[in-house]
Structure formats: C-alpha cells, structure tokens
N, C-alpha and C positions, 0 to 999 in steps of 0.2 A: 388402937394405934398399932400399925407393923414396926419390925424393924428388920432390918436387910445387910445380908452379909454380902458382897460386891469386888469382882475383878474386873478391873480397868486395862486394857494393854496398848500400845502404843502405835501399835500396828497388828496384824496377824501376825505371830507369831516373836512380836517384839515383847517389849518390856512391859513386865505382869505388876499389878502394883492391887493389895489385896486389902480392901476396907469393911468397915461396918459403920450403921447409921441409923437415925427414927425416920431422918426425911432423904431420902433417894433423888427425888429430881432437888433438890436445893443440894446437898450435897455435888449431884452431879454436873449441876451449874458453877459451882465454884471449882471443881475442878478444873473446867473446859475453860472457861473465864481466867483461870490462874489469880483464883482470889487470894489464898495464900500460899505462900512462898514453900517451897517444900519440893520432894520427891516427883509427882509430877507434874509440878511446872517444871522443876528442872527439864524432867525428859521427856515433856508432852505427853503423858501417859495421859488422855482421856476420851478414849472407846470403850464403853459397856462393853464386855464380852460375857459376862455371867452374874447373874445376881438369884439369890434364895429369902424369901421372907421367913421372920421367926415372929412369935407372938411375943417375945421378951426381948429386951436389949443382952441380957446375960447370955440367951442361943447364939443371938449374932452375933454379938464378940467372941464367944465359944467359938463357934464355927472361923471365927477370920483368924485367931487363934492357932486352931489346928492347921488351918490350908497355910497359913504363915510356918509353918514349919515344915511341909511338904518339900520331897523335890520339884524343881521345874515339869516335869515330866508327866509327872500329878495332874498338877495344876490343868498342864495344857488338854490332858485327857479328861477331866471335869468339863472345862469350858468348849471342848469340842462334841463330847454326848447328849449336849443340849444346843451348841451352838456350829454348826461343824463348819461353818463359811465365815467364822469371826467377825461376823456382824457385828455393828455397832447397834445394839439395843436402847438408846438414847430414846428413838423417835417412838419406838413400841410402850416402853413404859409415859411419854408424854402424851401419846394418843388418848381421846377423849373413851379409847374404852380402860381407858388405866393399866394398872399394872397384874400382870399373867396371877 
C-alpha cells in the first residue's frame, strides 16, 4: 500500500491547502465533490498541483507536516519544479496507467 503527501490549490497560484492520505483518488474525489465540510470546500481548493508517495503513513504525515510549516514561497517553488504550468494532476493519476 502507498501513502501520499498532496498539495491541492485553487487555482495557479491561489490558495495552497497541504494533505496526506492511504488512497489519493478517493481522497481526491471528496475533495472535488466537497464531501466534507472544511478548508476546501470553503475555498474550492481542488487542483492536484503536487503529490509524493511514501511507503509509510508516518513519511506522509512527516512530510505534509513539514511543508505545513513552510513559507508560501516554499510551497510554490516545490509545486513548480515538478509541476511548472499548475496543472491539475487529477486526470494523470486516474489514467489507467496509474500513478507517477
């Protein structure tokens, strides 16, 4: 089983909102869905902009963790060395050849 540390934003360059999880597309379906109530449904935060798998739930909390205490600036510089056009990664990890 993986588990996956995950930045969501609301746009390029909008509202960053930083999670960890066992399942990624279930996860990422309720976000988009605004299954529960919270941070973003409030602000629509749900575009994939970066995600990392860990063999442990404890790395991926680790990790969502430490980026939760970064600056912005951090952040956006992470998400653009792997992602520079703020693509929403949604449809890459749903494709039938899975996840990177």
């Amino acid at each position: 089983m993986a588990f996956y540390a995950y930045i969501l934003a609301s746009a390029p360059y909008g509202t960053l909102y930083t999670g960890s999880t066992d399942d990624l597309s279930r996860r990422l379906y309720e976000h988009r869905e605004k299954i529960r109530p919270g941070f973003t449904a409030k602000y629509d935060v749900t575009r994939l902009v970066w995600y990392e798998p860990y063999e442990t739930r404890e790395g991926a909390f680790r990790r969502e963790r430490r980026i939760k205490e970064w600056r912005r600036r951090w952040k956006v510089e992470l998400i653009e060395s792997v992602n520079p056009t703020w693509t929403d990664l949604y449809d890459e990890i749903m494709s039938p050849l899975g996840f990177r």
